[in-house]
C-alpha positions as CSV (number, residue, x, y, z in Angstrom):
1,X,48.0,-5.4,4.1
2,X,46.5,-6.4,7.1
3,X,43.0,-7.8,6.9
4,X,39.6,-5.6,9.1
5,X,38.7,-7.9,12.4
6,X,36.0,-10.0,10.4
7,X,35.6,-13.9,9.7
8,X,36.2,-13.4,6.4
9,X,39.3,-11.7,4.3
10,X,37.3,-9.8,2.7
11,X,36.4,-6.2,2.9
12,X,35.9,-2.7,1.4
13,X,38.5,0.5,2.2
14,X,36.9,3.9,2.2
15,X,39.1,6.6,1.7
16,X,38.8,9.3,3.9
17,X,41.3,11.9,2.4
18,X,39.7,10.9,-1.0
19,X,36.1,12.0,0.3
20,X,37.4,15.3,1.8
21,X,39.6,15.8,-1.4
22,X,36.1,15.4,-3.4
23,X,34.7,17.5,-1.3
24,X,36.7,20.5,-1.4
25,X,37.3,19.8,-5.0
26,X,33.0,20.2,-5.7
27,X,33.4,23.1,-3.5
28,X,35.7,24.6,-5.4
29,X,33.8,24.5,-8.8
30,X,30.5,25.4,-6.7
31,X,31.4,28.8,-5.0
32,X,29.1,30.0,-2.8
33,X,26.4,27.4,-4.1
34,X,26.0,24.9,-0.6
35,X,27.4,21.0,-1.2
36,X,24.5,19.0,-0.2
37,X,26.1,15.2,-0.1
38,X,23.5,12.1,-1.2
39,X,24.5,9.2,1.0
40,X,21.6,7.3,-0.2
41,X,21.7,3.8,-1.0
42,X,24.3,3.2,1.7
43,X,26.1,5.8,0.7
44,X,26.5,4.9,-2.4
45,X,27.5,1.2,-1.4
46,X,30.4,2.9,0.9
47,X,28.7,3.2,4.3
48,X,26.1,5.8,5.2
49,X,27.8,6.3,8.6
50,X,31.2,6.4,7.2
51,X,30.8,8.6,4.6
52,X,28.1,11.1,6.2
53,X,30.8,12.3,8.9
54,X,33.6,12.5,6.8
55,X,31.5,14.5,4.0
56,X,30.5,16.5,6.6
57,X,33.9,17.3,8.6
58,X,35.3,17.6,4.8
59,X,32.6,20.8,4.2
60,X,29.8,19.6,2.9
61,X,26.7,21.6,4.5
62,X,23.3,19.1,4.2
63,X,23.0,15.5,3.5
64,X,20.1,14.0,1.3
65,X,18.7,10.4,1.6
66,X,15.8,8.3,-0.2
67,X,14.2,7.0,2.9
68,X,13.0,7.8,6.0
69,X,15.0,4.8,7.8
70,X,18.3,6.0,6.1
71,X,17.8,9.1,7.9
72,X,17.0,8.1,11.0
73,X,19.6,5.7,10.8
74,X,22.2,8.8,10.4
75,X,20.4,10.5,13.3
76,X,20.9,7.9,15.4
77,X,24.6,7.8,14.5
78,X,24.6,11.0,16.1
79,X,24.3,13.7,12.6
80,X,22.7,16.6,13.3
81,X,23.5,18.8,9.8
82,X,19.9,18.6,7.9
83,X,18.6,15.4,6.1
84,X,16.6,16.0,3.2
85,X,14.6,13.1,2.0
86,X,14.6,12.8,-1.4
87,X,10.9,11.6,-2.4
88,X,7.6,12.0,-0.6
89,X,6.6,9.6,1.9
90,X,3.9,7.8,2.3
91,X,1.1,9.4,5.2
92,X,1.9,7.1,8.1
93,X,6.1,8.0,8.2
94,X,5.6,11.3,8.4
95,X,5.7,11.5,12.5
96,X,8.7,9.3,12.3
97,X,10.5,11.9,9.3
98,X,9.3,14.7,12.2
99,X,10.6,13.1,15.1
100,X,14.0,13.0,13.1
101,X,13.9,16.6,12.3
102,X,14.3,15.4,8.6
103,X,13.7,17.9,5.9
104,X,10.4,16.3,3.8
105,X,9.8,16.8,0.2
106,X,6.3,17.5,-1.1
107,X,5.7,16.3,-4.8
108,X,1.6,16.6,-4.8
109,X,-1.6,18.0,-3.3
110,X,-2.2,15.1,-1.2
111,X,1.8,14.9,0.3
112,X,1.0,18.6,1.3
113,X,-2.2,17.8,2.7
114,X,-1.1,15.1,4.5
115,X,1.7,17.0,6.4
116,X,-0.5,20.0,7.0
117,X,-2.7,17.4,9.5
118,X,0.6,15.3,11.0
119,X,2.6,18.3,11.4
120,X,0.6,20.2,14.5
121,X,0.7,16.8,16.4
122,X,4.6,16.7,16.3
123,X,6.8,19.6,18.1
124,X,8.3,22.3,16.5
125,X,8.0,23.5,12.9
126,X,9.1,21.2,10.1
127,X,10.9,22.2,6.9
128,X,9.8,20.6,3.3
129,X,11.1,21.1,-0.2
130,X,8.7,21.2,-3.0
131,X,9.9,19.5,-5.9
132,X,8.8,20.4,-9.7
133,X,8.3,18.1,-12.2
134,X,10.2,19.5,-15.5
135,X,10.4,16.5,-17.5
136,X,12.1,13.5,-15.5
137,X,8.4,12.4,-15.2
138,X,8.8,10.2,-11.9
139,X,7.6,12.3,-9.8
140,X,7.2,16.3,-8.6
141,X,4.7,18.7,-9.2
142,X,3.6,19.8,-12.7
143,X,4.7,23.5,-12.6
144,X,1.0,24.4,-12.8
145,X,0.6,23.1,-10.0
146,X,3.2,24.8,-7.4
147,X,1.2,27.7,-6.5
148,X,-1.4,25.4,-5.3
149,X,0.8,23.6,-3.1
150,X,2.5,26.6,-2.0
151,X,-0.6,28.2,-0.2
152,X,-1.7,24.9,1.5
153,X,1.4,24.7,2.9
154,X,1.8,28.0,3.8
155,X,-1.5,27.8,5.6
156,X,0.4,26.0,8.8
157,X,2.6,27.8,11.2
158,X,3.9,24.5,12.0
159,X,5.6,24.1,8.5
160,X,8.4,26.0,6.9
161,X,8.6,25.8,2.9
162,X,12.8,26.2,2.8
163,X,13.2,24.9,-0.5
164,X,12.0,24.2,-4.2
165,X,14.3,22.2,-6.6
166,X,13.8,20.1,-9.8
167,X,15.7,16.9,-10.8
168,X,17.6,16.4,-14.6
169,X,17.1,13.1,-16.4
170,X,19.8,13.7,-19.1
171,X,22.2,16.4,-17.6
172,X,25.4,13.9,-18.8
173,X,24.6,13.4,-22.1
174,X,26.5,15.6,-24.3
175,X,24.3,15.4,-27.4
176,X,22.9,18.3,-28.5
177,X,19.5,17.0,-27.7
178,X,20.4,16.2,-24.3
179,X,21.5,19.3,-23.5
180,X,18.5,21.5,-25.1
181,X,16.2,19.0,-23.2
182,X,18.4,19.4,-19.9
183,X,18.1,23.5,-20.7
184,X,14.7,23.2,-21.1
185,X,14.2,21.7,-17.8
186,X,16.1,24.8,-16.4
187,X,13.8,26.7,-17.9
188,X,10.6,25.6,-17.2
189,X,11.9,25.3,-13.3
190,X,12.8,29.3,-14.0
191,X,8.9,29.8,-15.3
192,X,7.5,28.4,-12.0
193,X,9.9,30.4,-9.9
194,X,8.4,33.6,-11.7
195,X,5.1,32.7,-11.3
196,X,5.1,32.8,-7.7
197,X,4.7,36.0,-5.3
198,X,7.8,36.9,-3.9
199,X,6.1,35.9,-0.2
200,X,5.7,32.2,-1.3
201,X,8.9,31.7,-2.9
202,X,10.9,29.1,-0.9
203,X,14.8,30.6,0.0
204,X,16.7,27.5,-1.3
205,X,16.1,26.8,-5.1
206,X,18.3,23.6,-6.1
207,X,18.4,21.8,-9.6
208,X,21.6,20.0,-10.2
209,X,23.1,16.6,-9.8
210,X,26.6,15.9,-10.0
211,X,25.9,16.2,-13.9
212,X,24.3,19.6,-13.6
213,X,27.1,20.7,-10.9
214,X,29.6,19.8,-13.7
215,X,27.9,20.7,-16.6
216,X,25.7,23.8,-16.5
217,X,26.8,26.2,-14.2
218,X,23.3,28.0,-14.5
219,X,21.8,25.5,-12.8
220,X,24.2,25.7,-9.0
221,X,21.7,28.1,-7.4
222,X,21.3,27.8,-3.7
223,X,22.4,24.0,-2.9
224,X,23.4,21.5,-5.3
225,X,23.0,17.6,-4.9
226,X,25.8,15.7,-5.5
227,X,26.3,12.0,-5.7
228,X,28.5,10.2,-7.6
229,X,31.0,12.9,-8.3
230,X,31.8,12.7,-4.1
231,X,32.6,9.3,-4.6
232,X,35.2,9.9,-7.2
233,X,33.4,9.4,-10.4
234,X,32.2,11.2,-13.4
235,X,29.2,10.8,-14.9
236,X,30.2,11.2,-18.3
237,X,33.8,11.3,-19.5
238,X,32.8,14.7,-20.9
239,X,32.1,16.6,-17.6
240,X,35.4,16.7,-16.6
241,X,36.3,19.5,-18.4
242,X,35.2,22.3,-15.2
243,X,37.3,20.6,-12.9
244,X,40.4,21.4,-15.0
245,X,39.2,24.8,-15.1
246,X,39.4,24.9,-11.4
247,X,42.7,22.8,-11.6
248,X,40.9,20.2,-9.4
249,X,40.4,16.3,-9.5
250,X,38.1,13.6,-8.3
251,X,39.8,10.7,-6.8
252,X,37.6,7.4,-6.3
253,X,37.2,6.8,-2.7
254,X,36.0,2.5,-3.0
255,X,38.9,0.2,-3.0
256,X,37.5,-3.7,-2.5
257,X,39.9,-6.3,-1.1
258,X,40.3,-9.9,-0.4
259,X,42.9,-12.5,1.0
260,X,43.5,-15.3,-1.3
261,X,42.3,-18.5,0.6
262,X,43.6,-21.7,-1.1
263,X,46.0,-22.4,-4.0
264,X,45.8,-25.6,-6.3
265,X,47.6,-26.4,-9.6
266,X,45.4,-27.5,-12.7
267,X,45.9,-30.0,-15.6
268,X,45.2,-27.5,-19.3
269,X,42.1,-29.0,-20.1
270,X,40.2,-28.7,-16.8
271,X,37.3,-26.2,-16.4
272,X,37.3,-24.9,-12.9
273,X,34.3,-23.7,-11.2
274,X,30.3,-23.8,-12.3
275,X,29.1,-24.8,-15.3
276,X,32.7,-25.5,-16.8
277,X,32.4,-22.6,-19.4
278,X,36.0,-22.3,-19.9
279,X,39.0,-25.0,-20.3
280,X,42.1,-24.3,-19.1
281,X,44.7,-23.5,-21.9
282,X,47.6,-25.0,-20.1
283,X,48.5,-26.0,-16.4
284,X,48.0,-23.0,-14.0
285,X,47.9,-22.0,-10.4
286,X,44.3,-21.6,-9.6
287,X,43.4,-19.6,-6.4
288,X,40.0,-18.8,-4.7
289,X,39.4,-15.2,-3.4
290,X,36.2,-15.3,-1.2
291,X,34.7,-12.7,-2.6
292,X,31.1,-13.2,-5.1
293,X,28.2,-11.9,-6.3
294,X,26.6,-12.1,-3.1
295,X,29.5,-9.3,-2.3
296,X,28.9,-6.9,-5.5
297,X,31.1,-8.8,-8.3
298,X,28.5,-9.0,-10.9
299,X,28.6,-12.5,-12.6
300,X,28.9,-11.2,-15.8
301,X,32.3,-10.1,-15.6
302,X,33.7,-14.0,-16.2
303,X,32.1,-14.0,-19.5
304,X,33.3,-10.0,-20.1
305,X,37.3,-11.0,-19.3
306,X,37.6,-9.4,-15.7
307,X,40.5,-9.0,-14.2
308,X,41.9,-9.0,-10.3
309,X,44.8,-7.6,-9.3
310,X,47.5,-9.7,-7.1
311,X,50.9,-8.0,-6.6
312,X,50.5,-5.5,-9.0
313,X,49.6,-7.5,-11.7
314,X,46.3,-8.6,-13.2
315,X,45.1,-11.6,-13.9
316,X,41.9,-13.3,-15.5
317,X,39.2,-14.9,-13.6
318,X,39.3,-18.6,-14.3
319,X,35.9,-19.5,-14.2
320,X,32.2,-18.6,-13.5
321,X,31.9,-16.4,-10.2
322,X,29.7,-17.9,-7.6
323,X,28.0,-16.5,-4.8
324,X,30.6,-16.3,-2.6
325,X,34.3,-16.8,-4.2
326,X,36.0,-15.9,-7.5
327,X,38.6,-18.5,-8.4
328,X,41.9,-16.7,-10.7
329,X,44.3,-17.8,-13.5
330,X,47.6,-16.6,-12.2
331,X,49.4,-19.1,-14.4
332,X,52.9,-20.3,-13.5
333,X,53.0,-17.3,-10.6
334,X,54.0,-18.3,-7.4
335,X,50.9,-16.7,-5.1
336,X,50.7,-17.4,-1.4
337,X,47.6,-18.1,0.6
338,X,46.7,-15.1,2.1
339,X,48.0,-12.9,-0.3
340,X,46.2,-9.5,-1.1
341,X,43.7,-9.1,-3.7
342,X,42.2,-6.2,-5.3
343,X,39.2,-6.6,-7.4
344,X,38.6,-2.4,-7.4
345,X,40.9,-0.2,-7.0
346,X,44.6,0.5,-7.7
347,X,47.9,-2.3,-6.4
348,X,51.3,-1.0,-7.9
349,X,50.8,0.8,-11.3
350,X,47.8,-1.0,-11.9
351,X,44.1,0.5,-11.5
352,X,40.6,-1.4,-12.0
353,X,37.9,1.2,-12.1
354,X,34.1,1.1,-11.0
355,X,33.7,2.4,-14.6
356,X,35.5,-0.4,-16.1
357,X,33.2,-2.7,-14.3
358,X,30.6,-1.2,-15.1
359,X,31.4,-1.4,-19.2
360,X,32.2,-4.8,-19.0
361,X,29.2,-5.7,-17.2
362,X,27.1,-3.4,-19.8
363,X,25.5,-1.2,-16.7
364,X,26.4,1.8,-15.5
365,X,28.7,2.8,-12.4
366,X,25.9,3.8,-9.9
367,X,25.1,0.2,-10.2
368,X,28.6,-0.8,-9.7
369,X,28.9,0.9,-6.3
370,X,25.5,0.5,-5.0
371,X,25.6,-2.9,-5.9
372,X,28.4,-3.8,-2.8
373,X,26.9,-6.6,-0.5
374,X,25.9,-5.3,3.0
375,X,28.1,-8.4,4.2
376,X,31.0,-6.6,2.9
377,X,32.8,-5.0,5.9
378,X,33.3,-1.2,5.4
379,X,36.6,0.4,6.8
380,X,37.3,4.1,7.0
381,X,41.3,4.3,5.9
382,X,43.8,7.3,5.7
């Protein structure tokens, strides 16, 4: 395989067909609820751009972002399906979020005081989302507070209150704690919808995560938010149990690749790369993949046993990773300069997953993903 045009053989493939498959696959399990698609954080480490239209031409109805630039950023690009911003904003972005047309969430008094004065002086009326506090504590109104909110905003012509939605903080975890707490969230989000007048409740009511999506079909609503399912990953190995309802699968979309750049045999006893940690346990073919933590391979994987694949097979790093290149045990194996390497994703029969990364660096996959290097070049395949 062919290297992107770049300086350096090293990139990351995004699958289209696996996006789209993802997509139709949450669409499936969500009925009539609406897909939004959180492309924050670069989309997840995948591309905001890239992803974005291919969610979008896949079926997916909104997008959702955690900063004002990432949506203007997509705006730029030339998307036009609504951006909902995932947090408040501080006073002085708001004409910028308004001059995007992107949707705002209010999660206090002051946010909705604040966009009551900048919204006249922008064109048009502005949609927000209130968001409810039910136990994540990070932020949101306390449900006492909602009604509050609601008339101040309501007081402007110049902004439309669209939507209301809550966020889960333990919506994969399968203990039975868990998920009372995660119902209990559901319900106190249910007790603020009651208490409102019919007139002031918002028309799109949204609660769950890729966790709720798969795990509590009570809380799909309106629009659900869904993050690291669409790139091809469950949050807990339990929460795959719906999609075999819906005889559906989620196929990871990330593949990262490399070009092996130089080849050198090594006397058994030498300790290749920094810090020596490791001697060599007999002569081997030792080969450099530039490709570091710099890029997204977490450091720790040399001391957790990593693995690389390199025509089909894998082999173990051979010494500490360093900012910039990885150098692999491939033992008596004849391997070429130039010669493809995965470090995630499938070559052959073999698979290295974001999730097995993540256990062997002792994090979780969100990190994993997110975590790819903005130097990394991102290419939209198949």
């Amino acid at each position: 395989m062919s290297a992107p045009s770049s300086h350096r053989p090293a990139w990351a493939e995004v699958s289209a067909s696996a996006l789209s498959s993802n997509v139709h696959a949450l669409k499936k399990v969500l009925g009539a609820t609406e897909l939004c698609a959180v492309v924050k954080a670069n989309g997840y480490g995948h591309g905001t751009e890239l992803v974005a239209n291919a969610v979008l031409g896949a079926g997916a109805q909104s997008l959702a972002v955690a900063t004002v630039d990432e949506g203007v950023q997509l705006r730029e690009a030339g998307v036009t399906a609504p951006i909902l911003l995932l947090a408040e904003i501080p006073a002085a972005t708001l004409a910028d979020a308004f001059a995007s047309s992107l949707t705002l969430t209010v999660g206090s008094l002051q946010g909705a005081r604040d966009i009551l004065e900048a919204a006249p002086r922008s064109l048009g009326v502005h949609a927000v989302h209130v968001k409810v506090d039910t136990g994540m504590h990070r932020s949101g109104l306390a449900p006492g507070d909602v009604n509050e909110v609601l008339e101040v905003l309501a007081s402007s012509p110049c902004v439309d209150v669209e939507g209301i939605y809550t966020h889960f903080s333990v919506a994969d975890g399968s203990s039975r704690e868990d998920r009372g707490f995660t119902r209990g969230q559901i319900d106190a989000f249910d007790a603020a919808l009651a208490a409102m007048s019919p007139q002031k409740r918002p028309r799109v009511a949204h609660l769950a995560n890729s966790a709720g999506v798969l795990g509590y079909e009570e809380a799909r609503r309106d629009m659900a938010r869904v993050g690291l399912a669409l790139y091809g990953y469950l949050p807990a190995a339990w929460l795959g149990g719906v999609l075999g309802e819906h005889q559906v699968t989620l196929t990871p979309v990330l593949t990262l690749r490399a070009k092996v750049v130089a080849v050198r045999r090594v006397l058994a006893g030498e300790r290749p790369s920094y810090g020596r940690r490791r001697a060599l346990a007999k002569d081997s073919n030792i080969v450099t993949v530039p490709f570091g933590y710099a890029d997204g391979y977490p450091r720790r994987l040399f001391e957790a046993g990593a693995e690389v694949l390199i025509q089909g097979r894998r082999y173990p790093l051979a010494g500490t990773v360093t900012m910039d290149q990885l150098v692999v045990d491939v033992g008596d194996d004849e391997v070429g300069v130039g010669e493809d390497v995965v470090l995630l994703g499938r070559q052959g029969d073999e698979y290295i997953s974001a999730d097995e990364w993540a256990q062997r660096a002792a994090t979780i996959t969100w990190e994993i993903l997110c975590g790819v290097g903005a130097r990394v070049p991102r290419v939209l395949v198949d």
